[in-house]
Structure formats: C-alpha cells, structure tokens
C-alpha positions in Angstrom: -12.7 18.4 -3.3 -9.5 19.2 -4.6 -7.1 17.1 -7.1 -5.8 14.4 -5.6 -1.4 14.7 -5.8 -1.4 11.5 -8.1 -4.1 11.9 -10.3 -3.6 8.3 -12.4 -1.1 5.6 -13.8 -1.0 4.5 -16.8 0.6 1.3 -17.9 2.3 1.7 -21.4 1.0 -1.7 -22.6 2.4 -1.1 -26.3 6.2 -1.1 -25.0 6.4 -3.8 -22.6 9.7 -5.6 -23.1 8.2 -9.3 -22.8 4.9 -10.8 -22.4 6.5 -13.8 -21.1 8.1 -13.1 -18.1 6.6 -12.4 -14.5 5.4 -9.2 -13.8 4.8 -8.4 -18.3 2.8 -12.0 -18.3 -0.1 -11.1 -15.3 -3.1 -10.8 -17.2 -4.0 -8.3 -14.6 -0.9 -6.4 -16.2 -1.5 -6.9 -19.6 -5.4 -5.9 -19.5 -4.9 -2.5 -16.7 -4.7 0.5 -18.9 -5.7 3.5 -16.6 -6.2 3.6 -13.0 -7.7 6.8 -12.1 -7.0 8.3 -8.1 -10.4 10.4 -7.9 -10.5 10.0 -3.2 -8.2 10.8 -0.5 -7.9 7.2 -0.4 -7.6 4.1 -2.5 -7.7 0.2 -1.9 -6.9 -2.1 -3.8 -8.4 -5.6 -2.3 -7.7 -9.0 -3.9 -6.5 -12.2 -3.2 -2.8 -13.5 -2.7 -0.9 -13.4 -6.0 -3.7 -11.1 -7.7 -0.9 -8.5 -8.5 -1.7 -5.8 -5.7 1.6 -5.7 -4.0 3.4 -6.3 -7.7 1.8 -3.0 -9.3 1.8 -1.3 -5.6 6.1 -1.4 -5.7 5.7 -0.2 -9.5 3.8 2.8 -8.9 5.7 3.7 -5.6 9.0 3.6 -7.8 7.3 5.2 -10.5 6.7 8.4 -8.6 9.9 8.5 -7.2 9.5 7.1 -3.6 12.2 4.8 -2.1 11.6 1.7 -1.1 13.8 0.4 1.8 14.6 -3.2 0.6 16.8 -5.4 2.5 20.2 -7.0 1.7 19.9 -8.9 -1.8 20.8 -12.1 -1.9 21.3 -15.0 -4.8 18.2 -16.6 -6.3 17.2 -19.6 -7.7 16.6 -18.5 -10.7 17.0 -14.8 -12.2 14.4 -12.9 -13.9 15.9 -9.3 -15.0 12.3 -8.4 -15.8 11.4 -9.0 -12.0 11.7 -5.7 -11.3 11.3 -3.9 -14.8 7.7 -2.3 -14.1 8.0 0.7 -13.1 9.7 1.7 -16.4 6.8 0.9 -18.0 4.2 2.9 -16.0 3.4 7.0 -16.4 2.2 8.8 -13.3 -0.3 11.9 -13.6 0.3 14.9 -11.5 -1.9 17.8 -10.5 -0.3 20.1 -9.5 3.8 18.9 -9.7 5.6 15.8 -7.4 5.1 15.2 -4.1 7.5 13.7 -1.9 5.8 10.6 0.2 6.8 7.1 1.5 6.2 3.3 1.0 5.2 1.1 3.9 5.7 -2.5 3.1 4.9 -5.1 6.0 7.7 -7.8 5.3 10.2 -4.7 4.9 9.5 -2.5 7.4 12.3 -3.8 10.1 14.9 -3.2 7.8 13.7 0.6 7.8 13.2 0.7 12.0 17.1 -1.1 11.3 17.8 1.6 9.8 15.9 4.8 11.8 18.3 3.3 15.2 21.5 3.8 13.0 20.7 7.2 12.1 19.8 8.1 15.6 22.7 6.4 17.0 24.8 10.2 15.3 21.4 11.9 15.6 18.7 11.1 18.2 16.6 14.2 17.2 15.4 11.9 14.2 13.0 9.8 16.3 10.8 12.9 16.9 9.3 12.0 13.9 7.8 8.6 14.8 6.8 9.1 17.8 10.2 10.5 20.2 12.0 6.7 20.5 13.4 3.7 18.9 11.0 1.8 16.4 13.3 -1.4 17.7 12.2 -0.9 21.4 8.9 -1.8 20.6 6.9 -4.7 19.8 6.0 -4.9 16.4 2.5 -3.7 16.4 3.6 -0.8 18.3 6.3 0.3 15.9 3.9 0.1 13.2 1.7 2.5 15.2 4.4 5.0 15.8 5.3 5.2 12.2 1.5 5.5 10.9 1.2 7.9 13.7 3.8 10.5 13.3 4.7 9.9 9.5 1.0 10.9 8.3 1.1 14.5 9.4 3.0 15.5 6.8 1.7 15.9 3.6 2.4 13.8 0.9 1.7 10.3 -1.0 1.7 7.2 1.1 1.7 3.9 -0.6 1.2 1.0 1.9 1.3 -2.9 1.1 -1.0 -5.0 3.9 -0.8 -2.4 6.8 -2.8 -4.5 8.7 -0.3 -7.1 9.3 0.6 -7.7 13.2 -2.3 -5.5 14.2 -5.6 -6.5 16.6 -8.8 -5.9 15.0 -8.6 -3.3 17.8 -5.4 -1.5 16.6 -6.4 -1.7 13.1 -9.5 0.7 13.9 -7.1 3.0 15.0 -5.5 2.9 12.5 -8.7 3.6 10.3 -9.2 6.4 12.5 -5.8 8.2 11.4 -6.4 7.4 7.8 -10.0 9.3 8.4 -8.9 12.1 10.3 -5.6 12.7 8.2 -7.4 13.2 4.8 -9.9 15.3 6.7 -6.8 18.1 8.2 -3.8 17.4 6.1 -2.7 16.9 2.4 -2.3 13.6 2.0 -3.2 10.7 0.1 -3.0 7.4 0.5 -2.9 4.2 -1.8 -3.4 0.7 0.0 -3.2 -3.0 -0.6 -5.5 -4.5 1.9 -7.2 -7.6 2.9 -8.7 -6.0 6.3 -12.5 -5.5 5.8 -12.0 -3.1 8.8 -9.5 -0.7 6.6 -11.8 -1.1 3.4 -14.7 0.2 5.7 -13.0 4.0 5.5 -16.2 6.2 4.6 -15.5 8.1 0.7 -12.4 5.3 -0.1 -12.3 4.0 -3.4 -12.1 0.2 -3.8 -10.4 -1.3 -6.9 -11.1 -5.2 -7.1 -8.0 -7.1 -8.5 -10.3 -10.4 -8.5 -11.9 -8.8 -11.6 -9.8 -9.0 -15.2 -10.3 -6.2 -15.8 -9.4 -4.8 -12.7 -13.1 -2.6 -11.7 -14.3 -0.2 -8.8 -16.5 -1.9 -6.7 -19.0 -1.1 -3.4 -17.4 -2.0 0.0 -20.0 -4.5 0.4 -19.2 -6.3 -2.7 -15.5 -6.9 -1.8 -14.8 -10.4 -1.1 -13.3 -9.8 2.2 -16.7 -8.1 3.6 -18.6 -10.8 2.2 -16.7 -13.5 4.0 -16.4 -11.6 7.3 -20.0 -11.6 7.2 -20.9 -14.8 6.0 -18.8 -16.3 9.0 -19.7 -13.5 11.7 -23.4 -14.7 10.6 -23.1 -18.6 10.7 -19.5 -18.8 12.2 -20.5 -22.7 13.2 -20.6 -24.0 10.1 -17.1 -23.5 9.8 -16.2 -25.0 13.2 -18.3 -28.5 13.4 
C-alpha cells in the first residue's frame, strides 16, 4: 500500500511553553510522543475529555487545514495557551502537503452558514455537496451531502464525532463511503469517534485515548464495542 499523505505527528514535548495550563497539563499531552498514520484510516476512540477532539484541532491546524469556527465571544476566564498546540506539534509528509478539510460536529452550521453566502454570488459552488443548500436540509442530511460529495477528492480529512445527528442506519452509510473512498481515491482520513459502527471499518487503525500512554488497540477491545455488546447481549439488566 502506498504512503499514507500524513505519515505521523510528533509532539515537541521539550518546548512546551507551560505544563500548567490546559491543553500543555493533559497527561495524554505530555506522555504522546509519536503517532504514526500507517492505514487509509485512523480512529481515535476514548471517552469525553480524553483529549481526542483537543489533539484532533492541533493536527488539523498543524497541517495547514482551516477550521471554520464561529463568531468568538468573551470568556470566563482566558487561557492564551487554549489554543497554543498546534505550534507545538511536527507533521510528517510523504510525498509533500496535501490540501484537505476539518469536519467538526458542533461547527459544522457555521460552514453550511457560510456555503449559502457564497452561493447567494455563485450558486455553481453547491455542485460540490451535493447540487443544493446544506441549510435546506435537515441536519443529518446536510451531513450526508458534505461526506458525500467532499470525499471524492483527494486529500486529508480530519473529522471530530461524525456520527453526531446520524441513525445507526445513516452511519453505515456513512462507513460505506469511508470504505469505498480509500478503496478508488487518495484519501485519508483521521477520526474522533465514539460509534462502534464507524470503528468497525475493515484495515482502520484504532488509537485508544483511555490508555496513558495513548496505544493501538483491536476493534474488539475498544470500549465502545465492548459496551454495545455487553448491552445488545443482556440489554435488561440495564432496564429493570
């Protein structure tokens, strides 16, 4: 198989600016080193505040990729490290940058926002996801046009919980176009997940951020499999 476009990060440990202030204080952080992209596509499965979606937004920055944040607004309380990361992370090529995109559930209508202004001066943009508005649709359905149209062209695709707003029906499709997309095109995809349906994708590599230090791990010995199946298996203990 040939070199995946993003061959590995590296975290530069040795010149972090703090190791008191959120994201420098994560263990996870602290103890990463190298993560090596060997497969068409990675996972990286943990729970809620394990650092997937914090190192996810570092590496998408770190490689050049935009993310489409929404309008800033005060904060309780400022931390200029918040967002510091990326400057402290070094992305591996094979063969040169490739261009891609970030997907990020909680952001994603500001970028359909977005897509409707542009085609409001030039409609011909909506061919590329899917031939109308994003903002027409329901939310699972925009999600679908996006993943639909924006993975035929090759490139890097970093998405943070995917699965969000989709049926365990829709997310199968969506497996289906990971699947057939690393199969035709060049692309490669890196994904925070807590769907065992996504982690099922056949080849995938599975980093576990429940492990310090973070480790590659067998789709059956993800947490999220193991409690789909414990339930699926003795769902009425849960219920009486």
């Amino acid at each position: 198989m040939a070199d995946m476009h993003l061959q590995k990060i590296t975290v530069k440990t040795g010149e972090f600016p703090t190791r008191e202030f959120y994201p420098f204080n994560l263990p996870l952080i602290q103890n990463l080193g190298t993560i090596e992209f060997t497969k068409p596509v990675t996972f990286f499965a943990g729970d809620n505040g394990s650092g997937k979606s914090t190192l996810l937004e570092a590496i998408t920055e770190s490689c050049g990729i935009y993310i489409w944040q929404g309008v800033i607004r005060e904060r309780y309380k400022f931390n200029p490290y918040e967002k510091a990361l990326q400057r402290y992370l070094s992305a591996n090529w094979s063969d040169g940058w490739v261009p891609g995109s970030f997907f990020g559930a909680s952001i994603f209508r500001n970028f359909a926002q977005l897509l409707d202004e542009w085609a409001a001066s030039d409609p011909g943009i909506l061919e590329y996801f899917g031939g109308k508005s994003l903002m027409t649709q329901s939310h699972g359905e925009s999600l679908m046009s996006f993943f639909r149209n924006r993975f035929l062209l090759k490139g890097l695709y970093i998405l943070d919980e995917p699965e969000t707003a989709l049926s365990p029906k829709t997310q199968l499709e969506l497996l289906e176009i990971l699947c057939r997309s690393v199969r035709t095109k060049e692309v490669q995809y890196i994904i925070a997940t807590h769907s065992p349906i996504l982690l099922a994708c056949p080849d995938a590599v599975i980093y576990d951020f429940n492990s310090q230090p973070v480790k590659q791990v067998p789709y059956e010995d993800t947490e999220h499999y193991q409690v789909y199946r414990e339930f699926m298996a003795d769902y009425g203990k849960y219920i009486s």
